[in-house]
N, C-alpha and C positions, 0 to 999 in steps of 0.2 A: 342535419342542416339547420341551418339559424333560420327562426323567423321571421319572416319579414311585413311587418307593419301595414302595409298597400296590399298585398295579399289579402290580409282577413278582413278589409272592408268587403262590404256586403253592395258588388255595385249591383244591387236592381232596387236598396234604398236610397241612394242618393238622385239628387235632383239640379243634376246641372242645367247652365255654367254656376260654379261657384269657387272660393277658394277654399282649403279648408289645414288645417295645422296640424302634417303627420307628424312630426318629433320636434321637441327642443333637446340640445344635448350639449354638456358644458365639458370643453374639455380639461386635461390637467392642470394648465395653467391660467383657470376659469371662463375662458373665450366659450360664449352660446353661439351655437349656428341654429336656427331653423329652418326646415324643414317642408316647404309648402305646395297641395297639391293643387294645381289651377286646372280646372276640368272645366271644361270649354265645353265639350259636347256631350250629350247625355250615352253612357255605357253601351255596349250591345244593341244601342240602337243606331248609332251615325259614326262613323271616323273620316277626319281630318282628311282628303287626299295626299299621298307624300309630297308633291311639289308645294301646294299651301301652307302645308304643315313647316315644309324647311324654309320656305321665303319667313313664315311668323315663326319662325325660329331664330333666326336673321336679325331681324328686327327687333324684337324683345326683348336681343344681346344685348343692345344701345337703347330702347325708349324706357323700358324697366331701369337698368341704370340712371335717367334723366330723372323718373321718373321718383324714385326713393333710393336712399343711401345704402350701404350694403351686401348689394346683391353679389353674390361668390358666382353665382351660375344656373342659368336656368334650362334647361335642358327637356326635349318631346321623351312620353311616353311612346314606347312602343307598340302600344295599342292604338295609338293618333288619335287619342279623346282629349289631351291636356300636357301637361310640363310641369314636371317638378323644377318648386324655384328653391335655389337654397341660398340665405342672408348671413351675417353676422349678425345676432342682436335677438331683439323678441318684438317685433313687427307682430298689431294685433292682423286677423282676416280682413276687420275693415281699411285698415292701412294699404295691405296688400292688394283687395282687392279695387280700391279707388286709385291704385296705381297702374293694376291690369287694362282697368276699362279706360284710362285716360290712355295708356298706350296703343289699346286697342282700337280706340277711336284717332289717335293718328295714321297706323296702320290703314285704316278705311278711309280716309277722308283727304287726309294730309302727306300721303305719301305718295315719290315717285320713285320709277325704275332706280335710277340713280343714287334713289337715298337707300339702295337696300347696300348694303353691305357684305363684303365674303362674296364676292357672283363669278369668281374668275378660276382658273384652274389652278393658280397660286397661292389662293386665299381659302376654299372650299374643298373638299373630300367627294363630291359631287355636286359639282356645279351647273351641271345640264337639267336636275331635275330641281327647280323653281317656277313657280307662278307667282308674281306681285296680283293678278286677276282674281285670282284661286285665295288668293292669301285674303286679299279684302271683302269679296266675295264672301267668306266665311267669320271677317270679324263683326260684317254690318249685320249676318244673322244672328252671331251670338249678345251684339251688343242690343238687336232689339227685344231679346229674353231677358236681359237686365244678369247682372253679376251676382250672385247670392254670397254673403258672409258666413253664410252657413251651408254644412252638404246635403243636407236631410230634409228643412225647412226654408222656402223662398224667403230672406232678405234682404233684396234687393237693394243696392247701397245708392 
């Protein structure tokens, strides 16, 4: 079986939230995508609630977009600590991450039921399990630990 890169991180040293840069990869006809892991919650210690976790899922879809040019798709880990984002280009951690917290800080401040996106059984794969409450509820804790540029060491951007 192939390796997989997020696998042999060692999460009891990292030090979330941070963003941090699993791969850049150039394909044949030179296009880079990166790669990026946005962990929100610290490992083995907290995970996301699912309803939270899919409303700032939701969200992310469109304020990441606003937010920096790019983005292919940003998608929850299955463990509900963070989302891999994946871009075109070489976006540094600080780019990424001063996009994160600025989304994140609308998510918590500046958002309404309304403005989430995807809530209907037309538009969603599950659309019964949402909380916009839950969702901001968890951006305004991660946003008071401050974003790290780095996974290891606090750099708070």
């Amino acid at each position: 079986m192939a390796k997989v890169e997020s696998f042999t991180l060692d999460h009891t040293a990292v030090k979330a939230p941070y963003v941090r840069l699993i791969t850049r990869e150039t394909g044949n006809k030179g296009d880079v995508i990166s790669n990026f892991d946005l962990r929100l919650v610290q490992p083995n210690q907290n995970a996301i609630p699912t309803a939270g976790l899919h409303t700032i899922e939701h969200l992310l879809a469109g304020y990441l977009r606003d937010e920096m040019s790019g983005v292919i798709d940003c998608s929850p880990f299955g463990c509900r600590t963070g989302f891999h984002l994946i871009t075109w280009g070489e976006q540094s951690t600080e780019e990424v991450a001063k996009a994160l917290k600025a989304a994140l800080h609308r998510i918590a401040f500046d958002t309404e039921w309304k403005d989430v996106q995807g809530t209907d059984k037309y538009s969603c794969g599950n659309y019964r399990d949402h909380s916009l409450f839950s969702a901001q509820e968890w951006c305004k804790d991660i946003l008071d630990k401050g974003i790290s540029k780095d996974p290891f060491k606090r750099e708070v951007i």
